[in-house]
C-alpha positions in Angstrom: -27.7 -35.3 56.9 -29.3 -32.7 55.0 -28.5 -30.2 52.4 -28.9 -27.8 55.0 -26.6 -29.6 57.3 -24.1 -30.5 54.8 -24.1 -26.2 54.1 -23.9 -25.9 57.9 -21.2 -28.5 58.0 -19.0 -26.5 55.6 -19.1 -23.4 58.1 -17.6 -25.6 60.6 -14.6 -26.5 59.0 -14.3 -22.9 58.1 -15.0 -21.9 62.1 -12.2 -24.5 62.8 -9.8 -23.1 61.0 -10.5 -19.5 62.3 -10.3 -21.2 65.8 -6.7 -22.6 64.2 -7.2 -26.2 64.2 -5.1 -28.5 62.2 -7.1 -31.2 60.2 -7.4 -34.4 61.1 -6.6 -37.3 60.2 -8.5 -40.5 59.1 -9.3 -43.5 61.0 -6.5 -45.8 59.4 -3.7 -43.1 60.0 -0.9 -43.2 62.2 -1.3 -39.3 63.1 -0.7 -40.3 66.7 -4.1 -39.4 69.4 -6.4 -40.3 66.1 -4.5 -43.8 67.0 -5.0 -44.1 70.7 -8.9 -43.4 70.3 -9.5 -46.2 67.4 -6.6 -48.7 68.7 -5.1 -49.8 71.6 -6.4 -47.8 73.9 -9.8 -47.4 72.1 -11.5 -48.1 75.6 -9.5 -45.9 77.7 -11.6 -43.5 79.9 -12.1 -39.5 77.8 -9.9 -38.7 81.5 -6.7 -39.9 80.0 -6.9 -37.7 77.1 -5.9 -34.1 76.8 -8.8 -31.3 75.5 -6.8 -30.9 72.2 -7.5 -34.5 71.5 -11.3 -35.0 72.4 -11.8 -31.2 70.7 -10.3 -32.9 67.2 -12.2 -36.3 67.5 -15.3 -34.4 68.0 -14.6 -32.5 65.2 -13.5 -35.7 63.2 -17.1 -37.0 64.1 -18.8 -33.8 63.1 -17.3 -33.6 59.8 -17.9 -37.3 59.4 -21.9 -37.0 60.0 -21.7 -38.1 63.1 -23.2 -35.6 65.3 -23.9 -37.1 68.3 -20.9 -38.3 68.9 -19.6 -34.9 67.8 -21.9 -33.4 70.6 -21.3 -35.8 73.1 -17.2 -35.3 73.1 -17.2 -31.0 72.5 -19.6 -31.5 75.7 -16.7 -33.7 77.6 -14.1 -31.2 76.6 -16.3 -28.2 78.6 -16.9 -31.1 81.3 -13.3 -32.5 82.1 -11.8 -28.9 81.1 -14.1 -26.6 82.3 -11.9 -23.2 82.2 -9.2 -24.4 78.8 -9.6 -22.3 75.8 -10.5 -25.9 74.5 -13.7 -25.7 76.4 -15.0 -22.3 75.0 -14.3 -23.3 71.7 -16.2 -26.8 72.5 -19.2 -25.1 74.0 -19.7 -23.4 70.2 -19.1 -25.7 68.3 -21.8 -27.5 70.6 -24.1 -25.0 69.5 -23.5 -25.5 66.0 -24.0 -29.2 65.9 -27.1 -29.5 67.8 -28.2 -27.0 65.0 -26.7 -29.5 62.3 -28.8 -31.9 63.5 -31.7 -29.6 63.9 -31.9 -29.7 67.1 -33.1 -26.2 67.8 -33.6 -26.2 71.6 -30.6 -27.5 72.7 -28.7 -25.4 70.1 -30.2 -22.2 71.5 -29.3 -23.5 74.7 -25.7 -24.1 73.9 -25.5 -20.4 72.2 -27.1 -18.6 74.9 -25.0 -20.5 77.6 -22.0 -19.3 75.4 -23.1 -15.7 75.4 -23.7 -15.8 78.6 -20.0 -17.3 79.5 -18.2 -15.3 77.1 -20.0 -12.4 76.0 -16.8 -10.7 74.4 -15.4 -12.7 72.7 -14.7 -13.7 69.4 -17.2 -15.7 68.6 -19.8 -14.0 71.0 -21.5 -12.8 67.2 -21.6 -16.4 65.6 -23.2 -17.5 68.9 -26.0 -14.9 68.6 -26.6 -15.7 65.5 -27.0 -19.4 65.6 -29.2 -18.7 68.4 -31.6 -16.7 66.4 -31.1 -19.2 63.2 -32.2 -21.7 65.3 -35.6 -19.7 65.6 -35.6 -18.6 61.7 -35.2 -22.0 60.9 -38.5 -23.0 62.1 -40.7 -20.6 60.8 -40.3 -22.0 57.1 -43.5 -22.6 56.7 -46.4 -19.7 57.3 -48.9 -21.7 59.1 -46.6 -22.6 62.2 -46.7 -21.1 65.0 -46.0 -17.3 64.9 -44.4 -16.8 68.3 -41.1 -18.2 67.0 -41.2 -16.1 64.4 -41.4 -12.9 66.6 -38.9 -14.6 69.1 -36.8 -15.2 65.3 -37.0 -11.4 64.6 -35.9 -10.6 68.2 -32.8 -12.3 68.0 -31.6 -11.5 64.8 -32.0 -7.5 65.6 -29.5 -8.4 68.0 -27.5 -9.5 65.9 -27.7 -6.5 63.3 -27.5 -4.1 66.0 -25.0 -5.5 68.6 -23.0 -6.4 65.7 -23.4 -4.2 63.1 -19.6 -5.1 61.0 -20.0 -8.7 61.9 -20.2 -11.2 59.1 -22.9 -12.2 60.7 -24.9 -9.0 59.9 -26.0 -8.8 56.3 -27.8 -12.3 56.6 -29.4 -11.6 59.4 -31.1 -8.4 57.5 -32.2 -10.6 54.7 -33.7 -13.1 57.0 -35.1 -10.3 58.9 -37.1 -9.2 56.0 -38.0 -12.7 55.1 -39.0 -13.6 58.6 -41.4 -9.7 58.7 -42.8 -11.7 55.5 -43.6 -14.2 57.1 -45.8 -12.7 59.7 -47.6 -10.5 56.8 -48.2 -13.7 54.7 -50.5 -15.3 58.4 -52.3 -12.3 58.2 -53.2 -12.8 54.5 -54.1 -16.2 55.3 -56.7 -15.8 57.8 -57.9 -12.8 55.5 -58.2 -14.7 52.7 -60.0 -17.3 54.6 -62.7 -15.2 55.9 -63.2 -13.5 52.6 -63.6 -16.9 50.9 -66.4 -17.1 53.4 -68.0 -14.1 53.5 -67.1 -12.5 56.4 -65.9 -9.2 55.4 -65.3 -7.3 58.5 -62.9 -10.0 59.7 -60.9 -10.3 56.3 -60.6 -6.4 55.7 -59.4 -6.5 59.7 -56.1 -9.0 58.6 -55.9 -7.3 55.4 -55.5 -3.6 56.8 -52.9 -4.5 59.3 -51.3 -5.9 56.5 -51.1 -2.5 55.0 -50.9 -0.2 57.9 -47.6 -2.6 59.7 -46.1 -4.6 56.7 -46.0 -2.6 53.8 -42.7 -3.3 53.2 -43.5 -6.9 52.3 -44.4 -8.6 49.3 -47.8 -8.9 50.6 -49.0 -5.7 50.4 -50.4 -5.5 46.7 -52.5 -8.3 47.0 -53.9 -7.2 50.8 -54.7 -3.6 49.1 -56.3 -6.1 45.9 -58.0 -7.7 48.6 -59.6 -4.5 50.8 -61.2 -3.5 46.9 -63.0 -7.3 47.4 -64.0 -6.6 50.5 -65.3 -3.3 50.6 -66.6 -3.6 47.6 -69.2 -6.7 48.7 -69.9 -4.1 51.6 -70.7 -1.7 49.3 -68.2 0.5 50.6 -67.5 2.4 47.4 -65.4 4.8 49.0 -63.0 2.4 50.5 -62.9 0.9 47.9 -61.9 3.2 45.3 -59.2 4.3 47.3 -57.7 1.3 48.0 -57.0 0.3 44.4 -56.0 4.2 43.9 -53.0 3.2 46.4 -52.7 -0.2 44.8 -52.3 2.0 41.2 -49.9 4.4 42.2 -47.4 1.9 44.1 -48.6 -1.4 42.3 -49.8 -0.5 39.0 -47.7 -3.4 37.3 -49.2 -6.0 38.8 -51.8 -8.9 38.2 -53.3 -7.2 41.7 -53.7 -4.0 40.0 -55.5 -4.9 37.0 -57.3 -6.9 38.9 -59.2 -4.2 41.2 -59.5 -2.1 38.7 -61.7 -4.3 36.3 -63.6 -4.9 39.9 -64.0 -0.9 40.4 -64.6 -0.4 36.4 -67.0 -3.2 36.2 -69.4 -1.1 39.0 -68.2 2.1 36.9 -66.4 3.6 39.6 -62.5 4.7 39.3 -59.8 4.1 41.4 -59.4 7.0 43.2 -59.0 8.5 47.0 -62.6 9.2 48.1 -64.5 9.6 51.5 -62.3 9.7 54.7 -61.1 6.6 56.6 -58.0 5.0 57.7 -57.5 4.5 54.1 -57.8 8.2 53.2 -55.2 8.8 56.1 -52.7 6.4 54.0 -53.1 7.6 50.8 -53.0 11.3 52.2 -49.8 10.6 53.8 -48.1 8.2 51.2 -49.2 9.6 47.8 -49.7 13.3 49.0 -46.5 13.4 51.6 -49.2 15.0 54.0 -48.1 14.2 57.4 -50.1 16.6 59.0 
């Protein structure tokens, strides 16, 4: 198992005990059903047990590493006991194992089939967001596949606003956040790629939406740092000098900063709004507060 799953196993014995499930016992132990699954009867059919029993030995798996087995008996319990309050908390703690085991698909599909079985209850919040964790999860790194990261930030809006006083909320903000950086830092590496090669108009393109619909992230110094490159090697003075006067008034601190404006010096120009442009718009509206 991983560190992750080891974390996520944690969260499970705390969802047991919410769910108020007595711990089990071990293998060797006389504590009764533990004894009928591991000796005598260790090949009786799942049938002859009650949901109590196959709920705990799955749980006993789960906490042991075993998730499959884990899986495989919460998914018995919601087979052979279809409408017990056994099965409902079987079905999520489905959910959470698949994710365990990083099995995203199946996870989302246990969550959502819980949501859609029991969209009051309890745990209807922990389901919603292990569904969109099982999205977040697979966005780690910025060159994948952007849809799940959209499909990510979907799901965990749910979650923040179906579910404002949840436990559930606050770390669905910070990965919302994280998960908006993500999507910023694909546009600044396909900038950054066509500036490396020259082609300006494409690079200032990734850069500005950058700037104009994730300036909240921590990308947007080195996208404005960027734009002073780019127009700069179009000779777009104006553009320019206005994005590194943004840059200076929201960014000055930075390596970014200094940077563009030892670019703008070096061609003896200042950092300073000039011209008009989409970038004039910005600074009007951000530095100036003129709306209108």
């Amino acid at each position: 198992m991983t560190g992750r799953s080891r974390v996520f196993l944690k969260t499970a014995t705390a969802l047991a005990l919410v769910l108020s499930v007595s711990a089990c016992g071990n293998r060797g132990g006389g504590d009764g059903f533990f004894a009928n699954f591991w000796g005598s009867k260790e090949e009786a059919p799942l049938e002859t047990f009650g949901p109590e029993e196959i709920y705990k030995r799955a749980e006993f798996e789960l906490e042991s590493g075993d998730v499959d087995d884990a899986v495989r008996l919460f998914s018995e319990v919601e087979r052979l006991y279809p409408y017990s309050e056994w099965a409902k908390r079987a079905l999520i703690m489905q959910a959470f194992s698949y994710h365990a085991d990083r099995d995203y698909e199946n996870s989302r599909a246990s969550a959502q089939r819980f949501l859609d079985f029991y969209p009051a209850d309890d745990d209807a919040p922990y389901a919603q967001y292990l569904l969109a964790i099982s999205y977040y999860d697979q966005i780690d790194q910025v060159g994948r596949d952007q849809g799940l990261t959209f499909q990510a930030l979907q799901a965990l809006r749910t979650v923040i606003e179906r579910y404002p006083d949840s436990e559930y909320a606050k770390s669905s903000v910070l990965k919302f956040d994280l998960a908006f950086d993500h999507l910023a830092g694909k546009e600044m590496e396909i900038g950054r790629y066509y500036l490396k090669r020259g082609h300006y108009p494409a690079a200032i393109n990734r850069f500005r939406v950058v700037v104009e619909e994730f300036q909240t992230t921590t990308h947007t110094a080195e996208a404005l740092h960027r734009l002073v490159e780019s127009y700069l090697s179009l000779g777009l003075t104006d553009e320019a000098q206005t994005a590194g006067a943004i840059l200076g008034h929201n960014f000055q601190s930075t390596g970014f900063y200094q940077d563009s404006y030892n670019l703008l010096k070096g061609r003896g120009l200042e950092p300073e709004a000039a011209g008009k442009g989409w970038l004039q718009d910005i600074y009007r509206q951000v530095i100036r507060g003129q709306w209108l």
